[in-house]
Each structure stands twice: as structure tokens, then as C-alpha cells.
N, C-alpha and C positions, 0 to 999 in steps of 0.2 A: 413581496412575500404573500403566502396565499395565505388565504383566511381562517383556514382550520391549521394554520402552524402553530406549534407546542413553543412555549416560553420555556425555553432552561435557564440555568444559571452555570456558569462555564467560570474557570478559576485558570488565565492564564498567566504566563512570565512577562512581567513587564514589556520584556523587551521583542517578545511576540505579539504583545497586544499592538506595540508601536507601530511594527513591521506590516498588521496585519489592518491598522489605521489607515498608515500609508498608500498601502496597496489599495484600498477601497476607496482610497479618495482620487487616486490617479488612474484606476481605472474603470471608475465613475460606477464603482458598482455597491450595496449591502455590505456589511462587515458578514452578515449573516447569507447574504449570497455566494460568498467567497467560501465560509463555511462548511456550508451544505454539500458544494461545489467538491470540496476536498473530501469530505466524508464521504459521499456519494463512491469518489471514484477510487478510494482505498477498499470501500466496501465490493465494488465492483471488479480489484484486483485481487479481493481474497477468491471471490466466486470463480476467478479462472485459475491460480491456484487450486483451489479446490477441485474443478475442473479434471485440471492436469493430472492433479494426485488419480483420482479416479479414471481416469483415461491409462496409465499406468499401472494400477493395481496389481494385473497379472504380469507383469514384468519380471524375470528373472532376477533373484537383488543378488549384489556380488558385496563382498567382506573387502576391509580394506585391504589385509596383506595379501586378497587375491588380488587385488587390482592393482597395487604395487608390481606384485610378482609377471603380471601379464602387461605395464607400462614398460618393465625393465625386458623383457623375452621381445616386446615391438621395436627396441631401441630407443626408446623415449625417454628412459634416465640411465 
């Protein structure tokens, strides 16, 4: 852990903490390293969501009974 890392106080389910005990002892790593690790890469999943949204933007949007209507005229229901 580096040295300018922030102390929280984090309130989990028991049975997450177990799980998350577990996991840190078997593979050899920070309860806090695993953490991070997961925060990190949820944070990093919104960013390309995000991404995509914007990449998208000018997108033509379609309504759902158009897209019913245009599944059933393909043959698809």
C-alpha cells in the first residue's frame, strides 16, 4: 500500500468480508489490495460505458413498437 493511501471505514456483509478474507490470504495478496483492484476496474468499466454512450450519441434512436414492428417484417418473431 503506498503511503499517501486514505484510511476508510467500509461496513461489509459478513459473509463478504469472509469471502474477501479468504481470497486475500490464498492469494497472498492486501484485503485492501483486492479492493482497490475491484474499484479500480468497475471505475474503469463505467469510463467505457461512458465512452460508448458518447461514441453513439448521434445515433438514430428507434421506439420499441418500431422495433417490434421491423423484428416481425425481418422474420424474426
Amino acid at each position: 500500500m503506498s503511503s499517501d493511501a486514505i484510511r476508510s471505514t467500509l461496513y461489509l456483509d459478513p459473509a463478504l468480508h469472509r469471502a474477501l478474507r479468504l481470497k486475500a490470504a490464498t492469494a497472498h495478496r492486501t484485503m485492501s489490495q483486492i479492493v482497490n483492484d475491484a474499484i479500480r476496474n468497475a471505475l474503469r468499466e463505467d469510463q467505457e460505458d461512458l465512452a460508448a454512450f458518447a461514441e453513439r450519441a448521434g445515433e438514430k434512436t428507434l421506439n420499441y413498437e418500431d422495433f417490434l414492428a421491423q423484428l416481425k417484417a425481418d422474420g424474426t418473431l
